[in-house]
C-alpha positions in Angstrom: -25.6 -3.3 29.4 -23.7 -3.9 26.0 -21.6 -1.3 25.1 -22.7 -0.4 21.0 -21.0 1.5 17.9 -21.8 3.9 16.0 -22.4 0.7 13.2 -25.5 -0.5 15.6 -27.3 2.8 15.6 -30.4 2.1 13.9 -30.6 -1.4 16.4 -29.9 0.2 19.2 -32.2 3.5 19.2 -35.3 1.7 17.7 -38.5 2.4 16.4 -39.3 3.5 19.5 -37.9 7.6 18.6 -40.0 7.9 16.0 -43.0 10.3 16.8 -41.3 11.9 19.7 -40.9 14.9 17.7 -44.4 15.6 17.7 -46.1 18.8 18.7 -42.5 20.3 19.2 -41.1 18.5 21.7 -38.1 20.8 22.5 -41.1 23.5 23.6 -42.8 20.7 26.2 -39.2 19.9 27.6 -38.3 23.5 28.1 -41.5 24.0 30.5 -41.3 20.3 32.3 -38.0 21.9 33.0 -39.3 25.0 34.6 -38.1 27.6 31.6 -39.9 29.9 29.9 -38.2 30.4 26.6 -36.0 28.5 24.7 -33.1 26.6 26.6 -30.4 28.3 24.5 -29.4 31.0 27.2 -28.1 28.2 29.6 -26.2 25.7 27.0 -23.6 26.9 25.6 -24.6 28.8 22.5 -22.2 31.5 21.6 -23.9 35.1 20.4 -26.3 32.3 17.3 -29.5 33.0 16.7 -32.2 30.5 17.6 -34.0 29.5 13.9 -37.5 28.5 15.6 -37.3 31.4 17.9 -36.2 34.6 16.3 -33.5 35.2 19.7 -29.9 35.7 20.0 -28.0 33.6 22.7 -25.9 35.8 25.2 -22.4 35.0 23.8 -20.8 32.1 26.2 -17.1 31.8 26.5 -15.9 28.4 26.4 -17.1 25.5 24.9 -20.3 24.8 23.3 -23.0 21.6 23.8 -23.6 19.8 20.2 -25.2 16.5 20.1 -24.4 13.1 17.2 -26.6 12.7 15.0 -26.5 8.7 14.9 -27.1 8.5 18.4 -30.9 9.7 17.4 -31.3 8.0 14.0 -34.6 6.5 14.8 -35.3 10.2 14.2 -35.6 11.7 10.3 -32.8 13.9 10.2 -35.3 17.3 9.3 -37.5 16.5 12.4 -34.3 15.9 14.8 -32.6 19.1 13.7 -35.8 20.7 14.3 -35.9 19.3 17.7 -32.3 20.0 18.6 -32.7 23.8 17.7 -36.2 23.7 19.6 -33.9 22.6 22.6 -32.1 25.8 22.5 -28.6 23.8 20.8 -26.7 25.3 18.0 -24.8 22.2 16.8 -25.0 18.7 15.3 -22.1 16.8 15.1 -21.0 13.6 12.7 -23.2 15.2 9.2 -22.3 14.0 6.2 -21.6 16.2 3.4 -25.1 15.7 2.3 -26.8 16.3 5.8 -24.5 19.8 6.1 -27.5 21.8 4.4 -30.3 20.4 6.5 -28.8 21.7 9.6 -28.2 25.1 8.4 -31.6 25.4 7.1 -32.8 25.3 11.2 -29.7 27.5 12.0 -27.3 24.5 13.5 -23.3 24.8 13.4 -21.9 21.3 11.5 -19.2 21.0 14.2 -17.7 18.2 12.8 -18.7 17.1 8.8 -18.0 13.2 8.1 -16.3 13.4 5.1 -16.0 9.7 4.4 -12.3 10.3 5.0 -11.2 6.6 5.5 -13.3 4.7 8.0 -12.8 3.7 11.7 -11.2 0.1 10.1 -9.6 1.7 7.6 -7.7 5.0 8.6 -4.4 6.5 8.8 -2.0 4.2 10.3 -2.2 1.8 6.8 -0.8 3.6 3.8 -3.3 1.8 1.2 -6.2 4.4 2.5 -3.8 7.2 2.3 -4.8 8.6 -0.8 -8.5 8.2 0.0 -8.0 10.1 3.0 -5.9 13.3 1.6 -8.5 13.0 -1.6 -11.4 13.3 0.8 -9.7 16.2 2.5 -8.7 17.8 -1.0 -12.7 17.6 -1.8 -14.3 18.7 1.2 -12.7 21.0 3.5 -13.1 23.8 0.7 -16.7 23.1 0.9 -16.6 22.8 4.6 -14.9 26.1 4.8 -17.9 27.8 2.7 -20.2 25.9 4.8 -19.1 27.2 8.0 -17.9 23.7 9.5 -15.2 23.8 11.6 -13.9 20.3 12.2 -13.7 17.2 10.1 -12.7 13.7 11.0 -10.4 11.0 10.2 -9.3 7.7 12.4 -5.9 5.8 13.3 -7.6 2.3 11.8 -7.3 -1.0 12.9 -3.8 -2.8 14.0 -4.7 -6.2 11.7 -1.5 -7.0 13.2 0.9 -3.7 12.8 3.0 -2.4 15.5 2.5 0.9 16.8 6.2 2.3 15.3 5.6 1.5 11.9 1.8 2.9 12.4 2.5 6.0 13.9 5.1 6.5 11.1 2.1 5.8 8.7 -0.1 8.0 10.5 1.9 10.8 10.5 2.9 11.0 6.9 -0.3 10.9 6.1 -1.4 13.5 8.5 1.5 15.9 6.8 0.0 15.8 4.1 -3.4 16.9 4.9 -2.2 19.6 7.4 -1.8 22.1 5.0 -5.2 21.5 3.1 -6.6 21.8 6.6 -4.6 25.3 7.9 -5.4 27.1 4.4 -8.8 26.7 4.7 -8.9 27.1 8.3 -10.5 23.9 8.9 -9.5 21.5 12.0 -8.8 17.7 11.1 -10.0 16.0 14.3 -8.3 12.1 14.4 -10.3 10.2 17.2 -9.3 7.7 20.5 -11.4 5.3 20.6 -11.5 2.0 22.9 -10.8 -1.6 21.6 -12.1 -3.6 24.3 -15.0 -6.5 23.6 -18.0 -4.2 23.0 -16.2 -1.4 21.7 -14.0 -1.2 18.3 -11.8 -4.4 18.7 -8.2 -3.9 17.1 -8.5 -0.3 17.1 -4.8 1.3 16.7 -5.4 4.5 18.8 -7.0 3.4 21.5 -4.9 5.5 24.2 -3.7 9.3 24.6 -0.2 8.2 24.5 -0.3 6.7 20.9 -2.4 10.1 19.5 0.0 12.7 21.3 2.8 11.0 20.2 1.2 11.7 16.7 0.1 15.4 17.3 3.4 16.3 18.7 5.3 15.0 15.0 2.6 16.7 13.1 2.6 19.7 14.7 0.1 22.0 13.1 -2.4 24.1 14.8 -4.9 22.3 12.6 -4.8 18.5 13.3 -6.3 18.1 16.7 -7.2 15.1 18.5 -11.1 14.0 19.4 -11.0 13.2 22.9 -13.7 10.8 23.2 -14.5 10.7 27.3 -17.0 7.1 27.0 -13.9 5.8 25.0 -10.9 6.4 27.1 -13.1 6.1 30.5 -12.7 2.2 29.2 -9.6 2.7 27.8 -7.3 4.3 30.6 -9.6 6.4 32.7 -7.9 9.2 34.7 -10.1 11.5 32.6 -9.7 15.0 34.1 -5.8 14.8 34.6 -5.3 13.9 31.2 -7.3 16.4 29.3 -5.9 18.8 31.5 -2.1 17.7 30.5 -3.5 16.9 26.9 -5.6 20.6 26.5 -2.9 21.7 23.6 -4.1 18.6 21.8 -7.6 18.5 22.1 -9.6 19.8 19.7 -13.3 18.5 20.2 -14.9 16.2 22.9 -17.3 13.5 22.6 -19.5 12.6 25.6 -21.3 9.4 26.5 -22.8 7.0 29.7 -19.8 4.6 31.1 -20.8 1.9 31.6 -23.2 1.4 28.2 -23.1 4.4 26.2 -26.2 5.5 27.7 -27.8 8.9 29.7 -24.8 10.7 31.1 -27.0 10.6 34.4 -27.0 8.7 37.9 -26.6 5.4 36.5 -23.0 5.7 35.1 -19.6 6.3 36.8 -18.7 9.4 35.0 -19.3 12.9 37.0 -20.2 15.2 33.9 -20.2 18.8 35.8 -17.0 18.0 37.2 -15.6 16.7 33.6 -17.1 20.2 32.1 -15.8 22.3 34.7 -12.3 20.7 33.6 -12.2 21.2 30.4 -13.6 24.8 30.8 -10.8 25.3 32.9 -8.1 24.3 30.6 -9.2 27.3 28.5 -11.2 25.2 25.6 -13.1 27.2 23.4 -14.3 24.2 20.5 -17.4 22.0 20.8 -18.4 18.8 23.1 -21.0 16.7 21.8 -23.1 14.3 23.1 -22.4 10.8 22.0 -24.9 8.7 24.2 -27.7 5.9 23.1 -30.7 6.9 24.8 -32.8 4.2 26.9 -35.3 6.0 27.5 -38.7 6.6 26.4 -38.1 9.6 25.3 -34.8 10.2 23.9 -35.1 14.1 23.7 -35.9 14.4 27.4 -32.3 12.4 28.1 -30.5 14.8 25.2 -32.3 18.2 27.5 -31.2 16.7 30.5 -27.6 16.0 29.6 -27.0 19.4 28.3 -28.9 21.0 31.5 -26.3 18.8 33.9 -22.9 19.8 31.1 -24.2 23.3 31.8 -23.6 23.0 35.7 -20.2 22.4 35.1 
């Protein structure tokens, strides 16, 4: 099972989600399930209302279940929100600035805005894409501050041959920089670990804890966080629950997803999820973990129920 980018999407979900969000889909998963109202008493959701329902969520200390959008692009946007807030979730993670207002209109936390920042290639550790980068900042986290989003993102880049010293140097100047767009706003920049195997984003810079925290640590503001990816550095490093644990002053959002594959975080993969959650509850973190998996399925909104029912074990 190949493991795919965010760049292969649209190939890798398919045709195949379209339609699923028929006859409210969220509504037939909730009683195949065995519940009798909306799914957003048991996920996560802290004291939001439910747009298609009308109910409040018990506030939930801890963290809170969003879900990527471009896991489920087979799916127009409206419809998906729709679906996801039918589901009981309050969040949608990886929005563009553009998508922000859809998801408020069915009552879904952005909880982390792509603000076109750089680009996975092209991020922080080359100084060329430093002004993009701090511009992007400069233009959106205002907005994303009115908007009630708390987290935007930016990447390391791609090595293209640089050693990590001079990058890291690159990375931080540029990160002190935006640091104090991002604390007077009260905004989060999240910079992502990703992997750089074959499969995954080749020549990727940041592609273990050691390189980001080394980062963090220079910068040192209560507003650059690191996106601890769990599919990524599974690949990368593994040793998952120790180092979130000795990372948790670091980590700012999670990202979930299916080792090996990027697919269902169920039975198939290596990755025990409730113990994972349990974890990072433990650790004290209060922020968002989204759900970052390809479905294979038939029906990619029964996987995305099913994955926040076993994160809600944790």
């Amino acid at each position: 099972m190949p493991n795919l980018t965010r760049r292969q999407a649209l190939k890798a979900t398919g045709a195949a989600s379209l339609g699923l969000i028929a006859g409210s889909a969220g509504g037939r998963i909730n009683r195949q399930m065995g519940t009798s109202g909306p799914a957003v008493d048991r996920i996560g959701a802290r004291g939001q209302v439910n747009s298609k329902t009308g109910r409040a969520a018990a506030p939930q200390p801890g963290l809170t279940q969003s879900v990527a959008r471009w896991c489920f692009s087979g799916i127009p946007l409206q419809p998906f929100c729709a679906s996801v807030a039918d589901l009981g979730l309050t969040a949608m993670d990886l929005l563009k600035v553009d998508e922000w207002s859809v998801a408020h209109d069915h009552g879904l936390t952005v909880s982390c805005g792509d603000v076109s920042a750089g680009t996975i290639e092209d991020g922080l550790n080359e100084p060329a894409n430093h002004a993009t980068i701090i511009g992007a900042f400069e233009a959106h986290i205002p907005r994303a501050t009115r908007e009630g989003v708390p987290n935007v993102i930016c990447f390391f880049g791609n090595r293209r041959g640089m050693a990590d010293g001079p990058a890291i140097e690159n990375s931080i100047r540029c990160l002190r920089e935006c640091a104090p767009i991002a604390e007077s706003e009260g905004v989060t920049i999240l910079v992502e670990v990703l992997n750089s195997k074959a499969g995954g984003h080749v020549d990727y810079i940041g592609d273990h804890m050691s390189y980001a925290l080394e980062v963090m640590r220079a910068v040192d503001s209560p507003r650059v966080r690191i996106l601890y990816d769990i599919y990524h550095m599974q690949i990368m490093e593994g040793d998952i629950i120790r180092t979130l644990t000795d990372a948790r002053d670091w980590i700012g959002h999670y990202h979930t997803g299916g080792v090996p594959g990027r697919a269902e975080i169920d039975g198939t993969q290596e990755l025990h999820y409730p113990a994972i959650v349990h974890a990072i509850r433990e650790t004290g973190f209060t922020g968002f973990m989204a759900h970052e998996f390809i479905p294979r399925s038939g029906d990619p909104l029964r996987s995305l129920a099913e994955a926040v029912e076993l994160c809600a074990e944790g």
